[in-house]
PyMOL CGO cylinders between C-alpha atoms (Angstrom):
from pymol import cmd
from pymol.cgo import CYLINDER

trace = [
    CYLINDER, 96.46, -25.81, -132.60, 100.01, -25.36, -131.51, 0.3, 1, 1, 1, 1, 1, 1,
    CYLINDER, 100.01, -25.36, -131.51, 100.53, -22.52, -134.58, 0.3, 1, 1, 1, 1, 1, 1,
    CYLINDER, 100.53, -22.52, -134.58, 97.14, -20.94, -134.46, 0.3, 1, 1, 1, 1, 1, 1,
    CYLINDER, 97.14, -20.94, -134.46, 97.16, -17.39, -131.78, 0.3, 1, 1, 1, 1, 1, 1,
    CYLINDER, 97.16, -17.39, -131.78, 94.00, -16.82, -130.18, 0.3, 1, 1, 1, 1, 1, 1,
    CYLINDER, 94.00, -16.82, -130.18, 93.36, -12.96, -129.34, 0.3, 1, 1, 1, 1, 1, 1,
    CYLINDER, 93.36, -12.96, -129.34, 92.47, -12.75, -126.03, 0.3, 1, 1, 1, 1, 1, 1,
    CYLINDER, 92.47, -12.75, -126.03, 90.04, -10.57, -124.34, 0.3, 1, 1, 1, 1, 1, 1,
    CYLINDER, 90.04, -10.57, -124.34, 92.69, -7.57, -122.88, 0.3, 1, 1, 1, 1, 1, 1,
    CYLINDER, 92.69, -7.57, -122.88, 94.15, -7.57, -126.44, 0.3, 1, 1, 1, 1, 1, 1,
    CYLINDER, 94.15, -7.57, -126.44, 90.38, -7.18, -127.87, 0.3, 1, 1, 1, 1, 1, 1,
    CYLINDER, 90.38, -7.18, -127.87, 89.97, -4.24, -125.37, 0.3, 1, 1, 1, 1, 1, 1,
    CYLINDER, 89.97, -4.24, -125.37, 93.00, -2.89, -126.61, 0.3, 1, 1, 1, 1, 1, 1,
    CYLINDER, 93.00, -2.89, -126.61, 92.17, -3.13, -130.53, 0.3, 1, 1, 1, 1, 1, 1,
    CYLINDER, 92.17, -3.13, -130.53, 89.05, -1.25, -130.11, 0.3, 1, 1, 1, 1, 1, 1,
    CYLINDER, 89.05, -1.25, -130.11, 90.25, 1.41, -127.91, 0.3, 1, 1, 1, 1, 1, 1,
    CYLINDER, 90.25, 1.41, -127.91, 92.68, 1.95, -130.23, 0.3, 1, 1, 1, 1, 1, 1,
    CYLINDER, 92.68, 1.95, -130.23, 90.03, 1.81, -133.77, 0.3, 1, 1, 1, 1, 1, 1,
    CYLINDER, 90.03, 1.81, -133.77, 88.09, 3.94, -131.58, 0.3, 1, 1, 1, 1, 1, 1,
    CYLINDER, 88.09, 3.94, -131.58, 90.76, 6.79, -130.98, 0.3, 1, 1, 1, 1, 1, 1,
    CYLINDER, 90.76, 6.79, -130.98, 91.12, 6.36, -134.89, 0.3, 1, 1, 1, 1, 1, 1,
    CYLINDER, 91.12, 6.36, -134.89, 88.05, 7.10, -135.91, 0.3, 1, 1, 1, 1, 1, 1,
    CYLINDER, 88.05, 7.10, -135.91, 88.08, 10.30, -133.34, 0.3, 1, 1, 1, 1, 1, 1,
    CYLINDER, 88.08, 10.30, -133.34, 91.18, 11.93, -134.31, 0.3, 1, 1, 1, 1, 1, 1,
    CYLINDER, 91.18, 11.93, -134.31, 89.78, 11.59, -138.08, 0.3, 1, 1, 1, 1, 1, 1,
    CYLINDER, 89.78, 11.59, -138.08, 86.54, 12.92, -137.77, 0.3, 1, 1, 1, 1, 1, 1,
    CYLINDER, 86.54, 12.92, -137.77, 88.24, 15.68, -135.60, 0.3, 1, 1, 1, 1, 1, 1,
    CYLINDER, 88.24, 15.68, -135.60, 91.00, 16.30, -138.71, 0.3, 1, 1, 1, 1, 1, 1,
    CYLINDER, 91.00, 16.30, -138.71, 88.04, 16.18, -140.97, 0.3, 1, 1, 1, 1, 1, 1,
    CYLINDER, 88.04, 16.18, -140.97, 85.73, 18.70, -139.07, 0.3, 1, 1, 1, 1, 1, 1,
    CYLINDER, 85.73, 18.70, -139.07, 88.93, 21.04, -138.08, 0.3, 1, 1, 1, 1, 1, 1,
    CYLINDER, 88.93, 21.04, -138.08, 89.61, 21.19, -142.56, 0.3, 1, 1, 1, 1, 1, 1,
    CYLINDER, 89.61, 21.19, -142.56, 86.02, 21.75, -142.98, 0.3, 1, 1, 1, 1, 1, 1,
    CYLINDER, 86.02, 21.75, -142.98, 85.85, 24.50, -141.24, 0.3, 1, 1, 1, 1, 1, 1,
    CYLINDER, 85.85, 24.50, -141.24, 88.86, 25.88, -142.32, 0.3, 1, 1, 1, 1, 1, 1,
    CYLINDER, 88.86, 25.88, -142.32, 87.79, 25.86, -145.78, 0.3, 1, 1, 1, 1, 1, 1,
    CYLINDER, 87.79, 25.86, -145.78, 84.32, 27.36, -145.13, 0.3, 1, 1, 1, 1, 1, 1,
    CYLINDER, 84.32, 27.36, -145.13, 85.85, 30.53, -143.29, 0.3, 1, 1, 1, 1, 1, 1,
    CYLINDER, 85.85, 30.53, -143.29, 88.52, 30.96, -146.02, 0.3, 1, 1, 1, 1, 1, 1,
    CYLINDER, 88.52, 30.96, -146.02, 86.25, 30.67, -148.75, 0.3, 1, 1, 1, 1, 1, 1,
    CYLINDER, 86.25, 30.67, -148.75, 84.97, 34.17, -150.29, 0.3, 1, 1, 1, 1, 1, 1,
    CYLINDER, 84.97, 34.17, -150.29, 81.79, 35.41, -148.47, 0.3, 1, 1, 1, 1, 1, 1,
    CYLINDER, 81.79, 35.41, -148.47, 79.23, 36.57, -151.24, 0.3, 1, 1, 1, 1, 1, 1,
    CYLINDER, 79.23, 36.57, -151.24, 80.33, 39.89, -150.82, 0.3, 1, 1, 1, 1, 1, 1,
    CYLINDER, 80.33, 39.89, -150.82, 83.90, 39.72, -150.46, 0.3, 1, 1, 1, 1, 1, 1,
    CYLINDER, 83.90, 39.72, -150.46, 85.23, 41.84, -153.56, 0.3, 1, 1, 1, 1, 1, 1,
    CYLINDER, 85.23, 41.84, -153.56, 83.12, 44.04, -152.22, 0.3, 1, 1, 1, 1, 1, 1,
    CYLINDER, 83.12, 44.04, -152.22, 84.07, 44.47, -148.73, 0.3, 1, 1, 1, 1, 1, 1,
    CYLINDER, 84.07, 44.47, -148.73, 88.16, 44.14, -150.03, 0.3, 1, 1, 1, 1, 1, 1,
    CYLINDER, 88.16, 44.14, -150.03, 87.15, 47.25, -152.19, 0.3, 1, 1, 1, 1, 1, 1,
    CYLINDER, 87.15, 47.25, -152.19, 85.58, 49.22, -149.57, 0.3, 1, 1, 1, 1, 1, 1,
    CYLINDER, 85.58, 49.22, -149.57, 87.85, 48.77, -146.79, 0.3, 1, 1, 1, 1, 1, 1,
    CYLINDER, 87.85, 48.77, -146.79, 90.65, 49.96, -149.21, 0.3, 1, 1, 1, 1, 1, 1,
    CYLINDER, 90.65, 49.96, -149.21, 88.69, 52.86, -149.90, 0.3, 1, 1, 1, 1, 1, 1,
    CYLINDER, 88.69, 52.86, -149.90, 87.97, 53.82, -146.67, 0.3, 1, 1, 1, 1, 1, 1,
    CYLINDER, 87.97, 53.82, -146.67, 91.69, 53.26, -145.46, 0.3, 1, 1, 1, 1, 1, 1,
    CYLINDER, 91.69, 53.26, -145.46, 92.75, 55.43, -148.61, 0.3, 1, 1, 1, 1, 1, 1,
    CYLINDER, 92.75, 55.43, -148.61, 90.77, 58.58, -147.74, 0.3, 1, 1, 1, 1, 1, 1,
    CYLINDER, 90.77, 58.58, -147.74, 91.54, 57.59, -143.57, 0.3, 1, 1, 1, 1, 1, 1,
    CYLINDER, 91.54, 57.59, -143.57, 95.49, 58.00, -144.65, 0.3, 1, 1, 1, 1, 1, 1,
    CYLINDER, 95.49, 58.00, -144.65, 94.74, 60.62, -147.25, 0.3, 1, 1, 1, 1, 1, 1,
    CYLINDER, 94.74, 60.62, -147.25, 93.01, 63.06, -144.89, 0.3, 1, 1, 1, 1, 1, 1,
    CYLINDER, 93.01, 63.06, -144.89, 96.21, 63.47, -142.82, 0.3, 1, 1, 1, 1, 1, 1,
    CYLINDER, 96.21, 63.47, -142.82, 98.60, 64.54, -145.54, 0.3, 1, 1, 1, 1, 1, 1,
    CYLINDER, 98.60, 64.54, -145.54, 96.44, 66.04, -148.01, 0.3, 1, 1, 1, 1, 1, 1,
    CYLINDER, 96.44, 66.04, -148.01, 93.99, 68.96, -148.01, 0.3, 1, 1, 1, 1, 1, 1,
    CYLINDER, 93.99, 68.96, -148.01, 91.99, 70.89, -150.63, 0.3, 1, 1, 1, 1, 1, 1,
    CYLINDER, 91.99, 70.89, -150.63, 93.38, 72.91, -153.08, 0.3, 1, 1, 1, 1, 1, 1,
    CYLINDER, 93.38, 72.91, -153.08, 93.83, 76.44, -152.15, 0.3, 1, 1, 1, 1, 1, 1,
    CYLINDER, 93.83, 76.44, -152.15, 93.60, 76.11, -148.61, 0.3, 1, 1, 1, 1, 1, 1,
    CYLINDER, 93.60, 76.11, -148.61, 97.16, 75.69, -146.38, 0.3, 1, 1, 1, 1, 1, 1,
    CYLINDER, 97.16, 75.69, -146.38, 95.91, 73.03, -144.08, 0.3, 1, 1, 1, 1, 1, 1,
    CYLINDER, 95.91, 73.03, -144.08, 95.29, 69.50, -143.80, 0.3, 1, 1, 1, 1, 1, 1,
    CYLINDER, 95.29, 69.50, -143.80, 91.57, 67.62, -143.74, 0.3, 1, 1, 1, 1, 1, 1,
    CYLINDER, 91.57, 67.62, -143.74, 92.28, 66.22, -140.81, 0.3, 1, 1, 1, 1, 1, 1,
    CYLINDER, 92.28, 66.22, -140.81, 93.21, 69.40, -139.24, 0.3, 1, 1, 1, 1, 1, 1,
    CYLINDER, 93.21, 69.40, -139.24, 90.08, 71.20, -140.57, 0.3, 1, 1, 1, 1, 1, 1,
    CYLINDER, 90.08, 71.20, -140.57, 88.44, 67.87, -138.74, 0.3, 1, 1, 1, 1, 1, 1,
    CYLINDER, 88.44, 67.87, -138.74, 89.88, 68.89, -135.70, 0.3, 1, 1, 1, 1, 1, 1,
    CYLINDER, 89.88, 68.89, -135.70, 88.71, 72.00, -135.95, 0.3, 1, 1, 1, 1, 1, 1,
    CYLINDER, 88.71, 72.00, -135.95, 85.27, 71.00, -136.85, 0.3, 1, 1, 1, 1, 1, 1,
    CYLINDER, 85.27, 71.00, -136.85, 85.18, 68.75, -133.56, 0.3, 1, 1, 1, 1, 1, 1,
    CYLINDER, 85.18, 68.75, -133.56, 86.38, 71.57, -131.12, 0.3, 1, 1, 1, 1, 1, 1,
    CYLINDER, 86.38, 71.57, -131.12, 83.61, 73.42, -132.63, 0.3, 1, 1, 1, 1, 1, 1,
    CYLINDER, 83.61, 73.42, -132.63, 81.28, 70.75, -133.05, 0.3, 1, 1, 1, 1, 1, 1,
    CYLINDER, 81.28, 70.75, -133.05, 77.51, 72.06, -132.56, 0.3, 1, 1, 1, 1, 1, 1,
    CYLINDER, 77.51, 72.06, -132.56, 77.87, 75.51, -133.85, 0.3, 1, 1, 1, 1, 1, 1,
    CYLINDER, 77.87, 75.51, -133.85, 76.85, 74.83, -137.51, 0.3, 1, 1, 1, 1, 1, 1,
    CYLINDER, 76.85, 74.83, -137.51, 77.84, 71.97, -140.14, 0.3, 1, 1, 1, 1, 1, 1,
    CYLINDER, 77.84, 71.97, -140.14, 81.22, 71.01, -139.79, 0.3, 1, 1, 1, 1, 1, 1,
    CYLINDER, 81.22, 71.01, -139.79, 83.36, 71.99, -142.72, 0.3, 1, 1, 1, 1, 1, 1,
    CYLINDER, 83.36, 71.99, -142.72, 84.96, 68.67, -143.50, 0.3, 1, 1, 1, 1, 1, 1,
    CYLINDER, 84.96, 68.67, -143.50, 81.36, 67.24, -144.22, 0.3, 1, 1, 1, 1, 1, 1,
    CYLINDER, 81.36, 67.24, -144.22, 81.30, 69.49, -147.48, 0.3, 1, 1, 1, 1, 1, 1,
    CYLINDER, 81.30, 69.49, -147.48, 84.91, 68.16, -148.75, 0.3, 1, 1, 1, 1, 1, 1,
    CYLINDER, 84.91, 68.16, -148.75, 83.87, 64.76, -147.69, 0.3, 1, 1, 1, 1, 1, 1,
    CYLINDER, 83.87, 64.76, -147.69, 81.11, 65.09, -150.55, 0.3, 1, 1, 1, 1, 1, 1,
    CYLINDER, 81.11, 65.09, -150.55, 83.41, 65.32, -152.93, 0.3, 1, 1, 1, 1, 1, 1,
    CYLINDER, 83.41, 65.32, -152.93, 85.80, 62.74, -152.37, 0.3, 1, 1, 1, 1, 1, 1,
    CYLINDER, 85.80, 62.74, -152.37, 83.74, 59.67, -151.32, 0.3, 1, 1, 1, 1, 1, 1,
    CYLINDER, 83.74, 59.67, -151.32, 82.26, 58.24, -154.89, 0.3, 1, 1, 1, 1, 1, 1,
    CYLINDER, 82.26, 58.24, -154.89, 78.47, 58.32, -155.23, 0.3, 1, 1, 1, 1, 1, 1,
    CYLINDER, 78.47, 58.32, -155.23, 77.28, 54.93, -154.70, 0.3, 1, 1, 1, 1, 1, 1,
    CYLINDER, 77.28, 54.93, -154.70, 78.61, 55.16, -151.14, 0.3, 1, 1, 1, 1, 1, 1,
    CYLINDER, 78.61, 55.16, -151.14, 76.66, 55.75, -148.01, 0.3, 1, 1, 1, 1, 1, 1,
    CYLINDER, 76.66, 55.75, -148.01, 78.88, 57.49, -145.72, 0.3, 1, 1, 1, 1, 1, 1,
    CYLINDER, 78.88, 57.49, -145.72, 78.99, 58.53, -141.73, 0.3, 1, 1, 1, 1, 1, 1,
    CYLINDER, 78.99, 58.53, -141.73, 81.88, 60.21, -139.94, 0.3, 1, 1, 1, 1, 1, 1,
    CYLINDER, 81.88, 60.21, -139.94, 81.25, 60.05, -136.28, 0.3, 1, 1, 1, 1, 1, 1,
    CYLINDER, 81.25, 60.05, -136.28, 83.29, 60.69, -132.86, 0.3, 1, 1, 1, 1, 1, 1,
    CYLINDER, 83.29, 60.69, -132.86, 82.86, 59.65, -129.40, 0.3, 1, 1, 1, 1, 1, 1,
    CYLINDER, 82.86, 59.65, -129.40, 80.41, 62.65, -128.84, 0.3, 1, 1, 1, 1, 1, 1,
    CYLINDER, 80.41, 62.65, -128.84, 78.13, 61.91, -131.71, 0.3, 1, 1, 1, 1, 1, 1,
    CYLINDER, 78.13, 61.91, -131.71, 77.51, 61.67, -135.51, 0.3, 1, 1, 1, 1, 1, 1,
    CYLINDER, 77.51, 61.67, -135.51, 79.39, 64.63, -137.40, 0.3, 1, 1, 1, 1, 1, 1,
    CYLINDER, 79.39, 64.63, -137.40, 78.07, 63.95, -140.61, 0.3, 1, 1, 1, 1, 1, 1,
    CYLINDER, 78.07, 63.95, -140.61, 76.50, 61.53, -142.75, 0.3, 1, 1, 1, 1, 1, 1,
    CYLINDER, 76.50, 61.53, -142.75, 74.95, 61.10, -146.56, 0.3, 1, 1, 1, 1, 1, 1,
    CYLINDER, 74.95, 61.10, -146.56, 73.02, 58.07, -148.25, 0.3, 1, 1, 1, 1, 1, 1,
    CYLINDER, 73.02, 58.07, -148.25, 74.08, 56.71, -151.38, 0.3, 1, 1, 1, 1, 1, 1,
    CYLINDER, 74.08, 56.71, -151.38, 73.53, 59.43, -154.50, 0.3, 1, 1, 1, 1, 1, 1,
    CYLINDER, 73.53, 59.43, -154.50, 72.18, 55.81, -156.28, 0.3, 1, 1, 1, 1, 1, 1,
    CYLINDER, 72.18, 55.81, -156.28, 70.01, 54.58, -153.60, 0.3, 1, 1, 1, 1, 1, 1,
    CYLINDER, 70.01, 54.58, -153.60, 68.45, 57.92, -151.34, 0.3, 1, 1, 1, 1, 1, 1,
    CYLINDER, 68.45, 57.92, -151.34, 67.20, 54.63, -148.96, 0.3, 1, 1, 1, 1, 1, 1,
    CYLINDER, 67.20, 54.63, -148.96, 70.56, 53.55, -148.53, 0.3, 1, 1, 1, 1, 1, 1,
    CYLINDER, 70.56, 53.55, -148.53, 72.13, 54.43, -145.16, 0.3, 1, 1, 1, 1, 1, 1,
    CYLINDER, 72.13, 54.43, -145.16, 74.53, 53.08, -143.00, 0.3, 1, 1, 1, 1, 1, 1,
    CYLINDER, 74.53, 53.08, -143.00, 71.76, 51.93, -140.51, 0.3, 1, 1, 1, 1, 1, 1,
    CYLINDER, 71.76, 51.93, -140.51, 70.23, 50.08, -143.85, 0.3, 1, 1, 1, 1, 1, 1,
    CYLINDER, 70.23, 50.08, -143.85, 73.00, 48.60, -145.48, 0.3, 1, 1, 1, 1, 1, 1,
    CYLINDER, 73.00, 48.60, -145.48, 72.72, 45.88, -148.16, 0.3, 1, 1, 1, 1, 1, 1,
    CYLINDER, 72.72, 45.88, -148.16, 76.11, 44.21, -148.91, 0.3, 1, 1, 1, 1, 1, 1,
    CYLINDER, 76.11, 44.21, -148.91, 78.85, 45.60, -146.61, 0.3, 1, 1, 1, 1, 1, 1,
    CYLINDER, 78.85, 45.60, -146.61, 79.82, 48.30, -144.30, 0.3, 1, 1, 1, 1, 1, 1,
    CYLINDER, 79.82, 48.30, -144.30, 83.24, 49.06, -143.05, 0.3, 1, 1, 1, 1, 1, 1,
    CYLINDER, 83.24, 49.06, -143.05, 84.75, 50.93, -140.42, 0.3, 1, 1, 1, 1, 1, 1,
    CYLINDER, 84.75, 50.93, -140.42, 87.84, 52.92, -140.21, 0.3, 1, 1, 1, 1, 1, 1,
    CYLINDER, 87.84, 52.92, -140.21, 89.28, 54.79, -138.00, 0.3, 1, 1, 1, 1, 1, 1,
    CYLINDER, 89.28, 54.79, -138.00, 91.18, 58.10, -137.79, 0.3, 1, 1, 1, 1, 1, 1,
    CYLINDER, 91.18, 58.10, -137.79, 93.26, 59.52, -134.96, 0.3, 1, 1, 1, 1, 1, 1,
    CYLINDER, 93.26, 59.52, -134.96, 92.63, 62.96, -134.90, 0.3, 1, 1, 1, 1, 1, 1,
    CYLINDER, 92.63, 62.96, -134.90, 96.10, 64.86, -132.95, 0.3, 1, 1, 1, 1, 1, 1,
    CYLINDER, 96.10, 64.86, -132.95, 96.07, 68.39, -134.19, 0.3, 1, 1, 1, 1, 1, 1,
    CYLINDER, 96.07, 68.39, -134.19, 95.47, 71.80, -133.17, 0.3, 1, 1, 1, 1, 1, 1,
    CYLINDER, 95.47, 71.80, -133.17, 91.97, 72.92, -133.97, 0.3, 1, 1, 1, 1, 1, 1,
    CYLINDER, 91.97, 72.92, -133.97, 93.25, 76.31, -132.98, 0.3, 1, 1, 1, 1, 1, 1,
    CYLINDER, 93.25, 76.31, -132.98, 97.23, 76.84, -134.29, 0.3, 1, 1, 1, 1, 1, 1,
    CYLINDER, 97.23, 76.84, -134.29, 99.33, 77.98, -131.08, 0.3, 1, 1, 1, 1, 1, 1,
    CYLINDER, 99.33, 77.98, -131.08, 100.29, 81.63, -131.46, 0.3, 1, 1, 1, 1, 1, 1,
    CYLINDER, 100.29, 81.63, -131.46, 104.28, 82.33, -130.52, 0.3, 1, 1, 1, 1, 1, 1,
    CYLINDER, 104.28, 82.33, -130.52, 103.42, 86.03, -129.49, 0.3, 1, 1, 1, 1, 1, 1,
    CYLINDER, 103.42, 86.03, -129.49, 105.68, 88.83, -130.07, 0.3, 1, 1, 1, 1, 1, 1,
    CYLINDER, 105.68, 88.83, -130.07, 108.53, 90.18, -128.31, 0.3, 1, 1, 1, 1, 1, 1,
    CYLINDER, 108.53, 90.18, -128.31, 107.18, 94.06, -126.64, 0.3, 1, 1, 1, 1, 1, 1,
    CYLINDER, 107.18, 94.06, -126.64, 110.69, 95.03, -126.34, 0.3, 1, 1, 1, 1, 1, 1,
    CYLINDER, 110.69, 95.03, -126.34, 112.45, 96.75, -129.40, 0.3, 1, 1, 1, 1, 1, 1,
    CYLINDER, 112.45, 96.75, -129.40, 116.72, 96.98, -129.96, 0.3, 1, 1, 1, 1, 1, 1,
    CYLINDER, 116.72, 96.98, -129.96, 117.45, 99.62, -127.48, 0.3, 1, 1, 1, 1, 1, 1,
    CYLINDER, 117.45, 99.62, -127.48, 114.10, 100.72, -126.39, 0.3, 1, 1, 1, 1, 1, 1,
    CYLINDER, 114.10, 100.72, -126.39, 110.69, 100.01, -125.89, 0.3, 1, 1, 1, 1, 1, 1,
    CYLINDER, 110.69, 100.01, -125.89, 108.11, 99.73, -128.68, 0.3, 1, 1, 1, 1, 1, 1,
    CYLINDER, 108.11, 99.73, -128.68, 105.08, 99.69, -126.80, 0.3, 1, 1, 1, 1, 1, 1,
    CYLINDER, 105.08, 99.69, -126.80, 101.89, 97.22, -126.74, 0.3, 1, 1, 1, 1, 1, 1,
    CYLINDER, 101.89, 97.22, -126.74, 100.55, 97.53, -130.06, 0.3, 1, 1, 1, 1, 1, 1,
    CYLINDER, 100.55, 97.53, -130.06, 97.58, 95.64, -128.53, 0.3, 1, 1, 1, 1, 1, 1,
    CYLINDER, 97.58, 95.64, -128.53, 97.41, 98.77, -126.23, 0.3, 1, 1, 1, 1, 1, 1,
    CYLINDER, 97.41, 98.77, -126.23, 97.52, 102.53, -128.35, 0.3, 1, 1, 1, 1, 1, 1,
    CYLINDER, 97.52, 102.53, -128.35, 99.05, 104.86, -126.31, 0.3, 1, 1, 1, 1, 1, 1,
    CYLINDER, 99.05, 104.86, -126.31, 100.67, 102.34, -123.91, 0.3, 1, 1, 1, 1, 1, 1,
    CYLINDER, 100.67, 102.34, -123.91, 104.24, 101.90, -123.32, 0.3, 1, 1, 1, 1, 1, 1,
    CYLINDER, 104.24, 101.90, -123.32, 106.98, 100.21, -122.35, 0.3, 1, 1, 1, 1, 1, 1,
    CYLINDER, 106.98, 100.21, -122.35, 110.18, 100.41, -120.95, 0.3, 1, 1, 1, 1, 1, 1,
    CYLINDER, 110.18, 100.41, -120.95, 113.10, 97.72, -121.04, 0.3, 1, 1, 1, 1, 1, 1,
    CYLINDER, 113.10, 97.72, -121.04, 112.36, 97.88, -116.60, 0.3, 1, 1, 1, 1, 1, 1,
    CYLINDER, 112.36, 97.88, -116.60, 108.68, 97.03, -116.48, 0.3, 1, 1, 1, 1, 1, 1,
    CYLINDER, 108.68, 97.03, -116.48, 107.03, 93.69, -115.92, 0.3, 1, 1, 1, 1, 1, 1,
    CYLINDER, 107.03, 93.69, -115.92, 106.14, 92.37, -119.34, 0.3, 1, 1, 1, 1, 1, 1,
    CYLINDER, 106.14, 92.37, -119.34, 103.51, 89.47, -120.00, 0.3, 1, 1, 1, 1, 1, 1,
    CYLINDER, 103.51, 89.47, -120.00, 103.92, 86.97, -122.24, 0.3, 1, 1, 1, 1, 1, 1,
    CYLINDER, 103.92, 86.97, -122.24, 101.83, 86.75, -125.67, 0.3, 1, 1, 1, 1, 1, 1,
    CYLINDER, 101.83, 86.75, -125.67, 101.88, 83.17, -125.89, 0.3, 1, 1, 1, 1, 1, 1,
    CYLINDER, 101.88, 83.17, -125.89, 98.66, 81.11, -126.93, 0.3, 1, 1, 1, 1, 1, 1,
    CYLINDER, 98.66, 81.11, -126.93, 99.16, 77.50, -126.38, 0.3, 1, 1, 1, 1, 1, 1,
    CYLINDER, 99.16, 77.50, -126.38, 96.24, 76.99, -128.83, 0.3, 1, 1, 1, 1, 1, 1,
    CYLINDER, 96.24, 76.99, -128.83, 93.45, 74.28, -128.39, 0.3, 1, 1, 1, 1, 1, 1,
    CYLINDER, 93.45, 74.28, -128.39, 94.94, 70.77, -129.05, 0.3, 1, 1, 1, 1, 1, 1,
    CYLINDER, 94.94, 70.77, -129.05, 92.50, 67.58, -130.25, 0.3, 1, 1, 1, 1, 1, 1,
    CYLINDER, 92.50, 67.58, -130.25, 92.97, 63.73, -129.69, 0.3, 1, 1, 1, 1, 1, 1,
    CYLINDER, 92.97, 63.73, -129.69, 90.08, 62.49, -130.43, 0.3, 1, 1, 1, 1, 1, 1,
    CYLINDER, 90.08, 62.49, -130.43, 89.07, 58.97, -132.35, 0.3, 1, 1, 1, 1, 1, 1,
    CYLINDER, 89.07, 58.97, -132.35, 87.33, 59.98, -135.45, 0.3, 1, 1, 1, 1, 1, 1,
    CYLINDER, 87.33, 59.98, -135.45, 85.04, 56.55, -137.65, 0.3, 1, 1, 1, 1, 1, 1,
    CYLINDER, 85.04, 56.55, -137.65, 84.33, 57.02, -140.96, 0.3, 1, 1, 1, 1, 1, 1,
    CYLINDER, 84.33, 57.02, -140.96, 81.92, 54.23, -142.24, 0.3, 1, 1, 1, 1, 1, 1,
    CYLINDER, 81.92, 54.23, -142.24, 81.53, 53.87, -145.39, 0.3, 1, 1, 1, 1, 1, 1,
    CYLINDER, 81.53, 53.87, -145.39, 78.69, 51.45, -146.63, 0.3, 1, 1, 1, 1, 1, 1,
    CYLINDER, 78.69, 51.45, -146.63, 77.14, 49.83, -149.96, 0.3, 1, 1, 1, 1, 1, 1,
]
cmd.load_cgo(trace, "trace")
């Protein structure tokens, strides 16, 4: 039995240590693509959710360039207003907000000191965003804008004299005295604004 190689018992040990690590790193591959396809696979609601979220990141981006028709500032600055003034009354935006989102959307705009507005869908009345059904998205919108517009004052002293205080009748002014300044810095908001819209 000159020809004939015998496998001895280290080279046995060897053989299945080695079908063994095999098998492992497989079943590891295997399990790894598995996964990998089940998260990248559509969820049920997917279209959904892709067609929300770009709805809510359209009107997000929207509200800081545009405003309504007829009036000189921005929604997002009316926003700010309606947060610096938040518990005296509904807040203003929550009326444009109305028109913009589409019917079949629950909405709710909310801020670190509470809920500004909401609505449930115009479809579905027991539709909220507490209640959702297929999917509800967040975005949010960084509200930095004066709520109250700084005021540059006015300058109390005329070309060669003194016009007076026309806050003041019957006070004047001349080019010696001590003026005060008119400046009002105005009332500036940074605050983190969600809207969530749901379906």
């Amino acid at each position: 039995m000159e020809g004939d190689e015998v496998m001895t018992g280290v080279e046995r040990k060897g053989f299945v240590f080695s079908f063994d690590a095999y098998v492992a790193f497989t079943l590891a591959l295997t399990l790894i693509i598995t996964l990998y396809l089940f998260i990248s696979l559509p969820h049920p609601y997917y279209y959904e959710y892709e067609q929300t979220y770009t709805l809510a990141t359209d009107i997000a981006r929207g509200m800081e360039t545009a405003g309504p028709s007829g009036v000189d500032r921005t929604y997002s600055e009316i926003l700010a207003g309606d947060i610096i003034s938040s518990g005296s009354g509904t807040p203003v935006i929550c009326g444009y907000l109305e028109n913009i989102i589409p019917d079949q959307y629950a909405y709710k705009l909310s801020f670190d000191s509470g809920e500004l507005c909401s609505r449930t869908s115009r479809y579905d009345p027991t539709l909220t965003c507490d209640t959702y059904r297929k999917v509800r998205v967040t975005v949010p919108i960084l509200i930095t804008d004066y709520g109250v517009p700084p005021d540059t004052g006015y300058n109390p002293f005329g070309y060669n004299t003194c016009e007076g205080d026309p806050d003041t009748t019957g006070e004047e002014l001349s080019p010696c005295d001590i003026t005060y300044s008119t400046y009002q810095p105005g009332n500036l908001t940074l605050t983190l604004v969600n809207l969530t819209l749901c379906i």
